[in-house]
C-alpha positions in Angstrom: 236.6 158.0 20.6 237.5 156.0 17.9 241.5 155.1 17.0 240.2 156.5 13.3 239.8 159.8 14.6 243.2 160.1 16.3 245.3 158.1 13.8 246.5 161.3 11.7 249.2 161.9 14.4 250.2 158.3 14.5 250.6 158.1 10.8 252.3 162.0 10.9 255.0 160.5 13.4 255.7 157.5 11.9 256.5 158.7 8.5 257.8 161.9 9.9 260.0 160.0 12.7 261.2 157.0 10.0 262.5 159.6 7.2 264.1 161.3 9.9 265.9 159.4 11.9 267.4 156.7 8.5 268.2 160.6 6.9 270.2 161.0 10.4 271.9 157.9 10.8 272.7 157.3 7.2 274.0 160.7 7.4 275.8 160.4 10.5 277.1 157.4 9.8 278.3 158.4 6.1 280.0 161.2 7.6 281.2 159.7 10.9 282.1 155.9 11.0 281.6 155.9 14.1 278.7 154.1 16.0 278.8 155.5 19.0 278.3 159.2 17.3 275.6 157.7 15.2 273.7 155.9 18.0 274.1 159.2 20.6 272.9 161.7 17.1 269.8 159.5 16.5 268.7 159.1 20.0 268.8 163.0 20.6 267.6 163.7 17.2 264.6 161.1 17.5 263.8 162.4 21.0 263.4 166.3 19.7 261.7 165.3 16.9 259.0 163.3 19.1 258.6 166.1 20.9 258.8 168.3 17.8 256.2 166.7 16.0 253.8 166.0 18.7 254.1 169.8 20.0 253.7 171.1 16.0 250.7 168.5 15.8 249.0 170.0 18.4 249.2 173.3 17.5 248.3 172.2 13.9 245.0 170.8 15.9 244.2 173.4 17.6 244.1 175.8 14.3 242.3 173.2 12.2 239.6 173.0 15.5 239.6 176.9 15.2 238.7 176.8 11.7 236.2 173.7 11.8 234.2 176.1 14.5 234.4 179.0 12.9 233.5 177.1 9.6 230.0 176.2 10.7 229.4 179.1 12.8 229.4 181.2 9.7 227.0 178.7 8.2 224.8 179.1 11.6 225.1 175.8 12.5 225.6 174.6 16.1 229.3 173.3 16.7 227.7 170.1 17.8 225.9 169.4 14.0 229.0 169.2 12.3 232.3 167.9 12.8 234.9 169.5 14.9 237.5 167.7 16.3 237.3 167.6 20.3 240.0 168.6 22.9 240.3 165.1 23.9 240.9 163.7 19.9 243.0 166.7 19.6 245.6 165.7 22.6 245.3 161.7 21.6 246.0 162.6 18.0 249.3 164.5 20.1 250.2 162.0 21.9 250.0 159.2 19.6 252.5 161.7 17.0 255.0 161.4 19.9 254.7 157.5 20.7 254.9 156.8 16.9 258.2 159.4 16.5 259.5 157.4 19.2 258.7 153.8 17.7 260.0 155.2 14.3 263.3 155.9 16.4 263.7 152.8 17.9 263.8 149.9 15.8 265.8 151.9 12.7 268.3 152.8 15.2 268.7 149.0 17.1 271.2 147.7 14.5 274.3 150.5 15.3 274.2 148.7 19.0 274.2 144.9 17.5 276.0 145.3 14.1 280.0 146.1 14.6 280.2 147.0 10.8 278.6 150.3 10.5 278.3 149.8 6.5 276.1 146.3 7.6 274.4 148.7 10.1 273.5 151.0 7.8 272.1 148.7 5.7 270.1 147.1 8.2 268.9 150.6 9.3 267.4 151.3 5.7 266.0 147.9 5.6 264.3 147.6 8.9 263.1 151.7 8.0 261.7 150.5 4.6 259.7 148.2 5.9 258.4 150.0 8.5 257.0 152.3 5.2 255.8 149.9 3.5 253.9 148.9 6.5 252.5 152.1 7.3 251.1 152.8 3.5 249.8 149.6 2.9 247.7 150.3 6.0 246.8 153.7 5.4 245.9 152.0 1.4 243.3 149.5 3.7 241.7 153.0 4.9 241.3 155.0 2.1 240.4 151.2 0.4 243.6 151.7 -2.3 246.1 148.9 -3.3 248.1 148.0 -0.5 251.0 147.2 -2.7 251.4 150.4 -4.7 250.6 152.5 -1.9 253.2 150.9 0.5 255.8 150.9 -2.3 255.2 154.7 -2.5 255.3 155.1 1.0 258.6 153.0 1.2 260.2 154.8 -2.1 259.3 158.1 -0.1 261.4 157.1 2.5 264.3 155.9 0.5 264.3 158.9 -1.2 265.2 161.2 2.0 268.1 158.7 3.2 269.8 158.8 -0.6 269.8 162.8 -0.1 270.8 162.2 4.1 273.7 159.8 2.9 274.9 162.1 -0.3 274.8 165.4 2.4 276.6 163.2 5.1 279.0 162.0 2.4 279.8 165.6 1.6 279.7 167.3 4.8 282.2 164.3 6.6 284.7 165.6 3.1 284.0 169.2 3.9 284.4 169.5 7.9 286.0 166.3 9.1 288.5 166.1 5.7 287.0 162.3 5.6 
């Protein structure tokens, strides 16, 4: 089995876990101040989202297997002459959705335990999360042979985009509930 075949729930769980988890700390922390609130948030968040994604992955899988099958059965061919993804990609493309929630978790989240300043934190958090996106589209960019540059800026701005909302709902709610 090739990592090509299986790398759909890698790249699912990274995006997926990054926009997350900066929308949940930047959020948290907008509405909070509090590191220890933001740090114990992100760490259950992250973890049920892993799960989360690599459960909803699986089961997305499974249907698109379902399909592929009965795709070339009604063109009476044998599973085996066209391409349908096998059990085994099916639970590695799984797996790797949870491993790559849970990297996407750790290293935005690493800066509320070594940063006092929660505003510094936060903006080590988006920083750390943007590259991360960038990373991830300018290697998806090398796959589909598209530039690397624009393709991890979009990736990146994609990103962004969900911590502005994350911080402006944060902002709001910490007004609304906690009269912050």
């Amino acid at each position: 089995m090739k990592i090509s075949e299986v790398f759909q729930g890698a790249a699912f769980g990274m995006m997926d876990g990054v926009i997350l988890i900066v929308g949940l700390l930047i959020g948290v922390s907008e509405a909070t101040s509090d590191a220890k609130i933001v740090i114990v948030s992100g760490l259950v968040g992250g973890i049920a989202n892993a799960f989360g994604n690599s459960i909803g992955f699986y089961t997305s899988e499974c249907a698109e297997r379902g399909e592929q099958i009965r795709f070339h059965k009604a063109k009476g061919q044998k599973i085996e002459d066209g391409y349908v993804h096998t059990q085994e990609e099916v639970l590695a493309s799984s797996a790797l959705s949870f491993i790559a929630t849970i990297i996407a978790l750790i290293f935005p989240i690493m800066p509320f335990f070594f940063i006092g300043d929660i505003g510094t934190a936060m903006v080590a958090c988006v920083a750390i999360s943007g590259v991360m996106l960038f990373a991830l589209g300018t290697y998806i960019a090398k796959l589909n042979e598209e530039s690397w540059w624009k393709n991890g800026l979009k990736y990146a701005l994609l990103g962004f985009a969900g911590a502005v909302i994350a911080y402006f709902i944060g902002d709001f709610l910490g007004h609304l509930i906690l009269g912050a």
